[in-house]
PyMOL Python script that loads the backbone (N, CA, C, O; Angstrom):
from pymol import cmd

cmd.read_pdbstr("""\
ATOM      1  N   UNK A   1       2.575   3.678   8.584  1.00  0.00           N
ATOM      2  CA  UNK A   1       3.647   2.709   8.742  1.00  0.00           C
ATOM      3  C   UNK A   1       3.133   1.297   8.433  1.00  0.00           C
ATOM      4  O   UNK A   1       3.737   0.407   7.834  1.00  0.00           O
ATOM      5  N   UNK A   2       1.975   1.266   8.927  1.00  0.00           N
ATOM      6  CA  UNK A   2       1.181  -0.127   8.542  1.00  0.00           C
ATOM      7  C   UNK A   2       0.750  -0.520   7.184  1.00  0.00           C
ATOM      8  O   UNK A   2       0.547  -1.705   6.921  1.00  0.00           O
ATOM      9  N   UNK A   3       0.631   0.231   6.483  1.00  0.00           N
ATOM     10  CA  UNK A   3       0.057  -0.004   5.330  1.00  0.00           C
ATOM     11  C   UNK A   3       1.305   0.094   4.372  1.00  0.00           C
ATOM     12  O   UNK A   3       1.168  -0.463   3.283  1.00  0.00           O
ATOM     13  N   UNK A   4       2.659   0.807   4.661  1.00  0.00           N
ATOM     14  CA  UNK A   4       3.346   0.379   4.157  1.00  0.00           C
ATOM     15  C   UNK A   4       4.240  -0.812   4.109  1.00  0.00           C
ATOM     16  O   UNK A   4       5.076  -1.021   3.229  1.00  0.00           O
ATOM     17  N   UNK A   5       4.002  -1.537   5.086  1.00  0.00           N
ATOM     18  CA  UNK A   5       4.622  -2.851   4.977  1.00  0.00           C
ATOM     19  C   UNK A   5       3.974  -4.084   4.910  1.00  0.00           C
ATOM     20  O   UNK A   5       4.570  -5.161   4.878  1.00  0.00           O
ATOM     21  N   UNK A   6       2.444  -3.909   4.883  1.00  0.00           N
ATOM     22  CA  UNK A   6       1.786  -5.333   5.041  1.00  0.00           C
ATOM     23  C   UNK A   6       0.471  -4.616   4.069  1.00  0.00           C
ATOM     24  O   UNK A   6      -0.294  -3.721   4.426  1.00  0.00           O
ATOM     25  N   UNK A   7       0.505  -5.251   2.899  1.00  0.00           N
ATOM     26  CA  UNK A   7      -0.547  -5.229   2.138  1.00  0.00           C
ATOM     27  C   UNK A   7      -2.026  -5.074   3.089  1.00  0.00           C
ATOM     28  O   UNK A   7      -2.114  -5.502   4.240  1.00  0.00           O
ATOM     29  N   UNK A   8      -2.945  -4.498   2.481  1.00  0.00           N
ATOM     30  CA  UNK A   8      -4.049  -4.421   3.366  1.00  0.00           C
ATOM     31  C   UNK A   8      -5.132  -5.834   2.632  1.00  0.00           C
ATOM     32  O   UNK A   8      -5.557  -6.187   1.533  1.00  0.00           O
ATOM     33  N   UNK A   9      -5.178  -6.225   3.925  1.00  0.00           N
ATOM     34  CA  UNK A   9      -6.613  -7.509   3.403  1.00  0.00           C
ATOM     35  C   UNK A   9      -7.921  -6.856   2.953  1.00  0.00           C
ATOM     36  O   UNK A   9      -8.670  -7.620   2.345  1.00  0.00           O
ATOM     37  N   UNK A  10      -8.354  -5.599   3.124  1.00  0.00           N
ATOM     38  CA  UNK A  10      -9.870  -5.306   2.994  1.00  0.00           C
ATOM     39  C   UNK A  10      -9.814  -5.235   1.017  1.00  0.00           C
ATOM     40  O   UNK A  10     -10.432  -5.887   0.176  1.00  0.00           O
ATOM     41  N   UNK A  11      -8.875  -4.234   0.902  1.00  0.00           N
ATOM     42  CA  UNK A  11      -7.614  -3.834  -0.508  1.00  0.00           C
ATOM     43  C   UNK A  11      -7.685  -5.164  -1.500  1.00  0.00           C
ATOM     44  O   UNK A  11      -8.127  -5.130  -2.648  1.00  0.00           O
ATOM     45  N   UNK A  12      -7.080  -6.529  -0.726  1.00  0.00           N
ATOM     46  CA  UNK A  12      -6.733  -7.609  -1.185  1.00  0.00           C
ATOM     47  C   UNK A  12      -8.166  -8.126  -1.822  1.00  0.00           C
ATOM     48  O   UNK A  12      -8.495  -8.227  -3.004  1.00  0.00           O
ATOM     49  N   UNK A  13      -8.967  -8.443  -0.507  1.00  0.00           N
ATOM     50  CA  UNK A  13     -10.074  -9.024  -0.755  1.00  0.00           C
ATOM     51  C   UNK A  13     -10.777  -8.727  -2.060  1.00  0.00           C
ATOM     52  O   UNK A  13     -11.239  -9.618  -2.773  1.00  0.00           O
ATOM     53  N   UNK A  14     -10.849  -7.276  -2.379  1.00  0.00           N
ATOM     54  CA  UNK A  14     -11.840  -6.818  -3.024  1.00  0.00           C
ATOM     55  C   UNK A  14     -11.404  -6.759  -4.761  1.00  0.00           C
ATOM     56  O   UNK A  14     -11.974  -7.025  -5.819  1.00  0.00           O
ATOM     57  N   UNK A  15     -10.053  -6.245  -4.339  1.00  0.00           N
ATOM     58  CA  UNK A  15      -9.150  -6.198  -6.087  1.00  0.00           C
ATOM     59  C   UNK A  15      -8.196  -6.846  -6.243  1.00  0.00           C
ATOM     60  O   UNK A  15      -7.462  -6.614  -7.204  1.00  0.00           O
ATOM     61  N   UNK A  16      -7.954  -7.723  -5.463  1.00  0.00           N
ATOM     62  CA  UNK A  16      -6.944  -8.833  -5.672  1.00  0.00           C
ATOM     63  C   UNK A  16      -5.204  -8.247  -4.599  1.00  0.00           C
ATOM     64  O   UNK A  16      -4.943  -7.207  -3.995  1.00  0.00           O
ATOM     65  N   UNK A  17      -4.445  -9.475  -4.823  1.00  0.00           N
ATOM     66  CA  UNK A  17      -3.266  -9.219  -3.775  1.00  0.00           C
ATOM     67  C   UNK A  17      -2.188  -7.950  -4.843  1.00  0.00           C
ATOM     68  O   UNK A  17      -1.551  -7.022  -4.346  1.00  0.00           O
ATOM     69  N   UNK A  18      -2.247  -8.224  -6.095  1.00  0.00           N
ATOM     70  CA  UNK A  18      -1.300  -7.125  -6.781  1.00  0.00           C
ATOM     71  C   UNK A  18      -1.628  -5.650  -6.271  1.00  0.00           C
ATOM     72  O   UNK A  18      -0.723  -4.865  -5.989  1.00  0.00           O
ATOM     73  N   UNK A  19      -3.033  -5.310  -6.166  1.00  0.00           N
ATOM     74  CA  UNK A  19      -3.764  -3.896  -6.364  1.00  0.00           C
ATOM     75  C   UNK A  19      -3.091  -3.908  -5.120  1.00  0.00           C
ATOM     76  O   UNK A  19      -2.185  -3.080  -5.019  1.00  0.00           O
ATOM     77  N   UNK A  20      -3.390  -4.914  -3.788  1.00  0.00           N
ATOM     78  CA  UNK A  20      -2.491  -4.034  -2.530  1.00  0.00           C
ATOM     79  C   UNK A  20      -1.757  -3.743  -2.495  1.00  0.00           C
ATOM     80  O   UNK A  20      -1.467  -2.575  -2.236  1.00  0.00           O
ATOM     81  N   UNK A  21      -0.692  -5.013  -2.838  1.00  0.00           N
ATOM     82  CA  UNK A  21       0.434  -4.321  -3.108  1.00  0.00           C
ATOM     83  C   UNK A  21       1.147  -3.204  -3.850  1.00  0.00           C
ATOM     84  O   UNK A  21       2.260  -2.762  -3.566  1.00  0.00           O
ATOM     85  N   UNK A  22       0.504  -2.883  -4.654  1.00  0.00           N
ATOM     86  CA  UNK A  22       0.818  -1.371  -5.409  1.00  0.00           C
ATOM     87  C   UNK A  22       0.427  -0.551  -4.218  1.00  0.00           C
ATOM     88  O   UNK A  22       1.321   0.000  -3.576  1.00  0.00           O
ATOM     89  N   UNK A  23      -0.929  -0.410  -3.836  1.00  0.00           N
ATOM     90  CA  UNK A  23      -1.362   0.878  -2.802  1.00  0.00           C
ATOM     91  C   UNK A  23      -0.237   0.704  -1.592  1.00  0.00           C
ATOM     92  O   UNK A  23       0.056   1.841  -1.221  1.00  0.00           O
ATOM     93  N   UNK A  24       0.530  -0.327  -0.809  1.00  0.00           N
ATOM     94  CA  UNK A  24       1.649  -0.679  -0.043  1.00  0.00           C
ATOM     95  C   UNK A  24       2.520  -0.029  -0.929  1.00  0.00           C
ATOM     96  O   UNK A  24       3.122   0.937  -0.458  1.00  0.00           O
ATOM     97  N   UNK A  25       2.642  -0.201  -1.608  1.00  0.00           N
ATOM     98  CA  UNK A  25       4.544   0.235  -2.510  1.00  0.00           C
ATOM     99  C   UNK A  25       4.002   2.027  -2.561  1.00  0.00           C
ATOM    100  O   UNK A  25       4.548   2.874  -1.855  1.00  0.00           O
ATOM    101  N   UNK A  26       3.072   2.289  -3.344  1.00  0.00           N
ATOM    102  CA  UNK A  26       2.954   3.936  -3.029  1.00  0.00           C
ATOM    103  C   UNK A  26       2.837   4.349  -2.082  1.00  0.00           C
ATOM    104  O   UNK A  26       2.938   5.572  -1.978  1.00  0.00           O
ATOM    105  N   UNK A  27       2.501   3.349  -0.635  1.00  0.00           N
ATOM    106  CA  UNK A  27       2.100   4.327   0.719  1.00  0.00           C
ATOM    107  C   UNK A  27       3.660   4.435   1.318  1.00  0.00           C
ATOM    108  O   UNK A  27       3.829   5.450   1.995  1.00  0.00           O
ATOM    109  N   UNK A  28       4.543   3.778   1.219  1.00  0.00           N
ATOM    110  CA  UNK A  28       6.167   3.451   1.430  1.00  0.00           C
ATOM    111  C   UNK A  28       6.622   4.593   0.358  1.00  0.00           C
ATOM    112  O   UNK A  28       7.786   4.933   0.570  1.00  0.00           O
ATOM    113  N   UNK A  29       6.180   5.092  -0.441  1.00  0.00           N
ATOM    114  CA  UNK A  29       6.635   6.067  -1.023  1.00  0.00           C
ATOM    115  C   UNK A  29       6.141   7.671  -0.536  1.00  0.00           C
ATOM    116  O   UNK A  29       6.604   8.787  -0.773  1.00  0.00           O
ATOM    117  N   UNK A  30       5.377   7.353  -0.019  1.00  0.00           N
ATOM    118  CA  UNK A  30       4.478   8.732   0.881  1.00  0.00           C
ATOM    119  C   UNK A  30       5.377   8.562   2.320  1.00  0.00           C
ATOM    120  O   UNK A  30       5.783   9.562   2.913  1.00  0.00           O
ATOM    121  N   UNK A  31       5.625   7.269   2.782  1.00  0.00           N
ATOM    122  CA  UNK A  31       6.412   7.159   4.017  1.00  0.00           C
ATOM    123  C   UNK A  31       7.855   7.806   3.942  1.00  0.00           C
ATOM    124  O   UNK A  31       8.375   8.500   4.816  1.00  0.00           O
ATOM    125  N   UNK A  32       8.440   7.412   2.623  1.00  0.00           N
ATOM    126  CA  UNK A  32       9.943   8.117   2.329  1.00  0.00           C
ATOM    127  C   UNK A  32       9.895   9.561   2.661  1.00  0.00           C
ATOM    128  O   UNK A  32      10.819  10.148   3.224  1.00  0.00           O
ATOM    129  N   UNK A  33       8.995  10.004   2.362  1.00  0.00           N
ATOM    130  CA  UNK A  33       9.093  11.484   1.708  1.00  0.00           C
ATOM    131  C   UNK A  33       8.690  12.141   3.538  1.00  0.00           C
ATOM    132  O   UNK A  33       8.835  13.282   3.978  1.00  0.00           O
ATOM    133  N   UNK A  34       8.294  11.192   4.066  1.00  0.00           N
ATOM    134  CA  UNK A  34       7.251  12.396   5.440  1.00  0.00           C
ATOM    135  C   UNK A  34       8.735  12.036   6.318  1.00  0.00           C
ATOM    136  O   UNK A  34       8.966  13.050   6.976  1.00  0.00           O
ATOM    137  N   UNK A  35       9.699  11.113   6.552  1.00  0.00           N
ATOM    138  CA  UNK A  35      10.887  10.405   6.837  1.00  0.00           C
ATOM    139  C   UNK A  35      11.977  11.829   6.882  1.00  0.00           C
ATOM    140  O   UNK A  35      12.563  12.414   7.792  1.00  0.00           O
ATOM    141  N   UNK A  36      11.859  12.062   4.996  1.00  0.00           N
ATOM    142  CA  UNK A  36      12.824  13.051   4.511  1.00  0.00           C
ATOM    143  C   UNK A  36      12.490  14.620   4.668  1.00  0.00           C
ATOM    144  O   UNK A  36      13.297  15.477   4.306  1.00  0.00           O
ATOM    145  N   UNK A  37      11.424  14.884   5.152  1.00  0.00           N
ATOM    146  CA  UNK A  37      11.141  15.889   5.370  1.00  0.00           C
ATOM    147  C   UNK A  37      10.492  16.510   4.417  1.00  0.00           C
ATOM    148  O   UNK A  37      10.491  17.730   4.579  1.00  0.00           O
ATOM    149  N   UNK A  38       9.937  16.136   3.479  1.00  0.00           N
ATOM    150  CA  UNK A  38       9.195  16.403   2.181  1.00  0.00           C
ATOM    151  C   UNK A  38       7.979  16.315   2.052  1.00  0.00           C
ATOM    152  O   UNK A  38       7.404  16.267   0.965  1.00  0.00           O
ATOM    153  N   UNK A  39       7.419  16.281   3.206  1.00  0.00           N
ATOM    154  CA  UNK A  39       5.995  15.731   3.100  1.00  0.00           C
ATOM    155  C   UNK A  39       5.372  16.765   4.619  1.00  0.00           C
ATOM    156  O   UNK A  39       5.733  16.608   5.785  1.00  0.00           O
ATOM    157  N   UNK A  40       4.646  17.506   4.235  1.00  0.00           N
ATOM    158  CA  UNK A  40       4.320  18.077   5.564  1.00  0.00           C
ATOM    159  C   UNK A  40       2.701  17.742   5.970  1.00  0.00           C
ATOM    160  O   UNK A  40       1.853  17.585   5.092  1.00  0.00           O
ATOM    161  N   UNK A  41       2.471  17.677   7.047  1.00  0.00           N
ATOM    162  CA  UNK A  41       0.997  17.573   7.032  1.00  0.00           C
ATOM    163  C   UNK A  41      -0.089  18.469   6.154  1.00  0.00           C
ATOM    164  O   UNK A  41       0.341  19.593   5.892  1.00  0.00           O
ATOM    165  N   UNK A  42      -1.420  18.177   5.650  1.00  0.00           N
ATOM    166  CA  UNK A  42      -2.050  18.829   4.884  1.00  0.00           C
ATOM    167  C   UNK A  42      -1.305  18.811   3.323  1.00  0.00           C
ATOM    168  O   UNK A  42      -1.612  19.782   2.631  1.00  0.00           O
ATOM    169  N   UNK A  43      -0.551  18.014   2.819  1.00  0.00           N
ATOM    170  CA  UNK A  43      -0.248  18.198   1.871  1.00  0.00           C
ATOM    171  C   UNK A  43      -0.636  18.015   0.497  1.00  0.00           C
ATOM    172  O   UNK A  43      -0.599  16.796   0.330  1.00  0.00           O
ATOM    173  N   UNK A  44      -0.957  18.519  -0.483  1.00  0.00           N
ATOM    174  CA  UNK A  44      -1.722  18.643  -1.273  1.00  0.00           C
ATOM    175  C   UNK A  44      -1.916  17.577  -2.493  1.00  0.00           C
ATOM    176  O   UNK A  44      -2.845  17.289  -3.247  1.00  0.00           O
ATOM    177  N   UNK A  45      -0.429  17.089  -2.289  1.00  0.00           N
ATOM    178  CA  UNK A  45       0.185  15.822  -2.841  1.00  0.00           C
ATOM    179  C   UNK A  45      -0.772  14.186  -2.299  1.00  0.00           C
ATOM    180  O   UNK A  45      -1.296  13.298  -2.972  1.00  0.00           O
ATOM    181  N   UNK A  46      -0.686  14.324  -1.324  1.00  0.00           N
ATOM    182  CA  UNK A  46      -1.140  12.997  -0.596  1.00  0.00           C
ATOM    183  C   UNK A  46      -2.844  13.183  -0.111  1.00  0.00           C
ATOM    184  O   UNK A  46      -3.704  12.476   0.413  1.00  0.00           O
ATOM    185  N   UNK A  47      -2.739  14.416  -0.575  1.00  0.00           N
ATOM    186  CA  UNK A  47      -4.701  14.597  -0.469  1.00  0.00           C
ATOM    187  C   UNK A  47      -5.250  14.422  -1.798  1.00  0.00           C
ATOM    188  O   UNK A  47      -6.383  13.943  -1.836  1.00  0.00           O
ATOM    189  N   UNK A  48      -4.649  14.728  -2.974  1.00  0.00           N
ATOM    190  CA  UNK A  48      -4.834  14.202  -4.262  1.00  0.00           C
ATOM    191  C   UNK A  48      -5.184  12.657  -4.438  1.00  0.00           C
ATOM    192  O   UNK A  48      -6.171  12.117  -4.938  1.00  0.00           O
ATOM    193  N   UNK A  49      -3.938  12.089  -3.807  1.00  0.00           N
ATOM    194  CA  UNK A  49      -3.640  10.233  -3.539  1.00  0.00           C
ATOM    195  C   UNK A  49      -4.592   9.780  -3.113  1.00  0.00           C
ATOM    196  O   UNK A  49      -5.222   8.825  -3.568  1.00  0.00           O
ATOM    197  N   UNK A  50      -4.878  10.577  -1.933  1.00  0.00           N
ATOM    198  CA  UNK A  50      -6.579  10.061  -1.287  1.00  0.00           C
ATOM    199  C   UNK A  50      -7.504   9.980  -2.202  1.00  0.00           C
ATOM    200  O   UNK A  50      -8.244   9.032  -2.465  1.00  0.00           O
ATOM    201  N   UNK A  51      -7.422  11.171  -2.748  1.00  0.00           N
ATOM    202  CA  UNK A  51      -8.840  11.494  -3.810  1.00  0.00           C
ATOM    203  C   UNK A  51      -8.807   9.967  -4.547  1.00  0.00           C
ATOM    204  O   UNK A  51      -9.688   9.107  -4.567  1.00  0.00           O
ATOM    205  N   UNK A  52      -7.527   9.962  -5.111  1.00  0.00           N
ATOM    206  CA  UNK A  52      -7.839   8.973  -6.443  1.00  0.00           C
ATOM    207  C   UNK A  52      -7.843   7.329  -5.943  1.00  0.00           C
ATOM    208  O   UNK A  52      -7.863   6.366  -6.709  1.00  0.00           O
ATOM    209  N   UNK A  53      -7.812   7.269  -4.066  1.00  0.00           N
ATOM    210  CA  UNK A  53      -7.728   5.650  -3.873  1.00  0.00           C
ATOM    211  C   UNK A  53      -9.180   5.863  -3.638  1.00  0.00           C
ATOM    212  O   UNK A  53      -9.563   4.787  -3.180  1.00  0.00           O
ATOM    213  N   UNK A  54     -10.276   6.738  -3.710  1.00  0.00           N
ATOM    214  CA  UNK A  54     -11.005   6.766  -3.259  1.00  0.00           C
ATOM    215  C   UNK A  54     -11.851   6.979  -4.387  1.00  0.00           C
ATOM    216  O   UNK A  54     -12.790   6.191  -4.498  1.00  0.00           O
ATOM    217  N   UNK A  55     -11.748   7.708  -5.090  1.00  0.00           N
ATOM    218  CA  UNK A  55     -12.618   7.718  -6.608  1.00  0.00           C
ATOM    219  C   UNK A  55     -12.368   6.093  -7.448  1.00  0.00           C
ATOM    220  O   UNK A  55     -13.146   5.603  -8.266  1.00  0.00           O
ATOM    221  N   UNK A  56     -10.960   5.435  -6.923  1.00  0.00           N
ATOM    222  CA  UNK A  56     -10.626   3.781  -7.562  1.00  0.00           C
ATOM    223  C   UNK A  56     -11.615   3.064  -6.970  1.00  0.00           C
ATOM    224  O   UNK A  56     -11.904   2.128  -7.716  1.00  0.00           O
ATOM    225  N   UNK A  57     -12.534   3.059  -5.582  1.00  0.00           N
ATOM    226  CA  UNK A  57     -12.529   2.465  -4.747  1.00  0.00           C
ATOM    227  C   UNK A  57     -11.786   2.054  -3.696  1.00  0.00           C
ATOM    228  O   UNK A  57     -12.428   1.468  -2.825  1.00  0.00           O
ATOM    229  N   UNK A  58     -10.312   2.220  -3.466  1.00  0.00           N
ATOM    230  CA  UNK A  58      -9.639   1.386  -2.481  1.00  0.00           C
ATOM    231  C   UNK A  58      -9.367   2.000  -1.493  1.00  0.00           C
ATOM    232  O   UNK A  58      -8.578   2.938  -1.376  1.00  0.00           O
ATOM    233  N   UNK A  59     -10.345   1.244  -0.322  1.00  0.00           N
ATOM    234  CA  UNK A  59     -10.263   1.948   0.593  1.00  0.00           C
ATOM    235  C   UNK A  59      -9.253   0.737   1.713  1.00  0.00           C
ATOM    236  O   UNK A  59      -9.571  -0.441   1.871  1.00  0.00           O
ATOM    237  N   UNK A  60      -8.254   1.289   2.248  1.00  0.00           N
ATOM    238  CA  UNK A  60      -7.802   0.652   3.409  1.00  0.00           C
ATOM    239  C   UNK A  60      -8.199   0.420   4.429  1.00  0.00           C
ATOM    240  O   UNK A  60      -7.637   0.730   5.480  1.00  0.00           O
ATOM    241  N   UNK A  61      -9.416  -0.266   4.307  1.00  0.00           N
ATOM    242  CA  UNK A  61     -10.325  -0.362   5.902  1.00  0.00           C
ATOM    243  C   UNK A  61      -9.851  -0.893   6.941  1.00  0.00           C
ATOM    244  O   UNK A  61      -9.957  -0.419   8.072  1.00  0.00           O
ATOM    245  N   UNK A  62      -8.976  -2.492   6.484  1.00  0.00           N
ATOM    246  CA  UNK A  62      -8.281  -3.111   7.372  1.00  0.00           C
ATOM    247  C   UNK A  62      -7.167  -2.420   8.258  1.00  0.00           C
ATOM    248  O   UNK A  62      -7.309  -2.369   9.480  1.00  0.00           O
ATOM    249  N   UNK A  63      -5.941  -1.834   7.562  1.00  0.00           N
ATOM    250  CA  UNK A  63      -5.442  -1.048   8.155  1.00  0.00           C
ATOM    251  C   UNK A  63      -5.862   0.337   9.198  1.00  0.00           C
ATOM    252  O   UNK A  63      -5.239   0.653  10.212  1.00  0.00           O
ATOM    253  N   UNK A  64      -6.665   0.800   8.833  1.00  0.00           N
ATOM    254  CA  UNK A  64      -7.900   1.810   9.254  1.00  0.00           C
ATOM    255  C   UNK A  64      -8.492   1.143  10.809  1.00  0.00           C
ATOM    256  O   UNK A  64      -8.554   1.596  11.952  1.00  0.00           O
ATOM    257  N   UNK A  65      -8.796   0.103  10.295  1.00  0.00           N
ATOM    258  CA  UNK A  65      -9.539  -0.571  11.648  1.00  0.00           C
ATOM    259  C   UNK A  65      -8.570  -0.952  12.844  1.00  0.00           C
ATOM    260  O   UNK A  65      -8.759  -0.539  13.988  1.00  0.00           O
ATOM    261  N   UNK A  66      -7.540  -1.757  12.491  1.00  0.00           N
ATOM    262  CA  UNK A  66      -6.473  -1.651  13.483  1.00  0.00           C
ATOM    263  C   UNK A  66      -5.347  -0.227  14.183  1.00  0.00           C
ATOM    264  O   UNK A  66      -4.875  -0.038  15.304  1.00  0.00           O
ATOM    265  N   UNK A  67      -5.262   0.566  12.846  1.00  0.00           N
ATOM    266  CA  UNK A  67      -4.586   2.196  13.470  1.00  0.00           C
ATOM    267  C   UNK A  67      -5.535   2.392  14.598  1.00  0.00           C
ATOM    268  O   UNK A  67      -5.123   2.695  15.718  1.00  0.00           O
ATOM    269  N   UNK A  68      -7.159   2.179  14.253  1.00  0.00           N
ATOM    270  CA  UNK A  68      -7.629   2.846  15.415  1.00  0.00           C
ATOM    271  C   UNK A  68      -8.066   2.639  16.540  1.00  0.00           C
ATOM    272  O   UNK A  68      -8.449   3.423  17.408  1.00  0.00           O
ATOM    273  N   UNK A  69      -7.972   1.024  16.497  1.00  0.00           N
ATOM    274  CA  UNK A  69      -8.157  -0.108  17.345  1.00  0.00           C
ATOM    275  C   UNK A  69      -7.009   0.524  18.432  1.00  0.00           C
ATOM    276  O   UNK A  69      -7.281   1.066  19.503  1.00  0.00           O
ATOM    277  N   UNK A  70      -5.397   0.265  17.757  1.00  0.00           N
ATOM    278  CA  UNK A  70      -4.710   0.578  18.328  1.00  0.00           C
ATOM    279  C   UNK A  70      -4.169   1.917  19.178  1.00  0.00           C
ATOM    280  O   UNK A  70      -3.551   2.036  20.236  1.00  0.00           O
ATOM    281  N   UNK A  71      -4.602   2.688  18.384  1.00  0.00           N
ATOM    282  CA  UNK A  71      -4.425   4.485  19.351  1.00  0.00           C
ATOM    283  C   UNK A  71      -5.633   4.267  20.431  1.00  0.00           C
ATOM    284  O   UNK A  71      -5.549   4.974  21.435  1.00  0.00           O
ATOM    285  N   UNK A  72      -6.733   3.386  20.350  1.00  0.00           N
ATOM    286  CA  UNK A  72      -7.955   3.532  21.523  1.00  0.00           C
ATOM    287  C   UNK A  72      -6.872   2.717  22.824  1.00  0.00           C
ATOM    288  O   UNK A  72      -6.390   3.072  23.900  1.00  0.00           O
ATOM    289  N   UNK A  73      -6.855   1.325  21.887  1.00  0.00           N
ATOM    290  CA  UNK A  73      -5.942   0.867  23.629  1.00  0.00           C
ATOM    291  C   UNK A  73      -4.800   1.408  23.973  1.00  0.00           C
ATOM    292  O   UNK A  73      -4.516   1.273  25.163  1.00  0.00           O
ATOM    293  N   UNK A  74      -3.761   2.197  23.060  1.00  0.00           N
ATOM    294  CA  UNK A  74      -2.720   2.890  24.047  1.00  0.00           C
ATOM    295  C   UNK A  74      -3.512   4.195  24.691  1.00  0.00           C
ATOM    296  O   UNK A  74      -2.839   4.614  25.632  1.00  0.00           O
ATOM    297  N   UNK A  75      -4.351   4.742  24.559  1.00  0.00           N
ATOM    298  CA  UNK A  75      -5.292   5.859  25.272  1.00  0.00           C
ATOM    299  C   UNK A  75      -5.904   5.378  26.335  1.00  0.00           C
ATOM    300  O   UNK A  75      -6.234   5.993  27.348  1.00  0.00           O
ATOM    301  N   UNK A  76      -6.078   4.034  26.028  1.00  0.00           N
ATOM    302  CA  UNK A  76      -7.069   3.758  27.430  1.00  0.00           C
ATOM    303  C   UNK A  76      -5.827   3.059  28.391  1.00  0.00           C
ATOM    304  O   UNK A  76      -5.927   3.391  29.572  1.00  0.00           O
ATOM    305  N   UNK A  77      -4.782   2.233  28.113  1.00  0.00           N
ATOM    306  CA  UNK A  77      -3.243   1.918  28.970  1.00  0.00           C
ATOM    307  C   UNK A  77      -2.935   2.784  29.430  1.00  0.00           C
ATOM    308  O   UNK A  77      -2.908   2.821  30.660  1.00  0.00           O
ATOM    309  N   UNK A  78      -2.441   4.234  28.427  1.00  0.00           N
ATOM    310  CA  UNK A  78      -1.919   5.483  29.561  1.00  0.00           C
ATOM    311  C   UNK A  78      -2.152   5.476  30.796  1.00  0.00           C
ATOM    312  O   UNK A  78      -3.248   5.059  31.169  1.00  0.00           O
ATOM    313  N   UNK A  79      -1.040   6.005  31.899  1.00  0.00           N
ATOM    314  CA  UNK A  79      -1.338   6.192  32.591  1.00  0.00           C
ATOM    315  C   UNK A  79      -2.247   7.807  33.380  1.00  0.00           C
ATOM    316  O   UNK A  79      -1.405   8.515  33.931  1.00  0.00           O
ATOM    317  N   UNK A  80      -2.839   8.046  33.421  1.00  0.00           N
ATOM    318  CA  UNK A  80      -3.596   9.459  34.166  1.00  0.00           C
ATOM    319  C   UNK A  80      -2.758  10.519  34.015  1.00  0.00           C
ATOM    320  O   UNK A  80      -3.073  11.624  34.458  1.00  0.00           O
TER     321      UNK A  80
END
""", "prot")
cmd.dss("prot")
cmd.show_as("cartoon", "prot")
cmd.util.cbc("prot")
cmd.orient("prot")
């Protein structure tokens, strides 16, 4: 959800603000599809996508760092 609406800075930094924004506009297109029911986990489609942001170099670290920032403090807020 994050990476589809806010360009990633790690993304930005490294290949400029267009390259994020493309990897944002395709991750909003991976978002449509999991929305519509078209997208199931493990899918072979969006493990490809990985492959090739990852054979480009572009890795979403920024986003990465806050998803997991954020699932630690709602885990540690829960209540018991």
């Amino acid at each position: 959800e994050l990476l589809a609406r806010v360009p990633d800075s790690h993304i930005a930094r490294q290949h400029g603000l267009e390259v994020a924004h493309t990897v944002m506009a395709q991750t909003l297109a991976w978002r449509h599809a999991w929305i519509q029911g078209r997208l199931r986990e493990g899918d072979e489609g969006l493990a490809r996508w990985d492959a090739a942001l990852k054979q480009s170099g572009l890795n979403p670290g920024t986003t990465a760092d806050l998803t997991v920032a954020a699932l630690l403090l709602a885990s540690l807020t829960e209540p018991a």
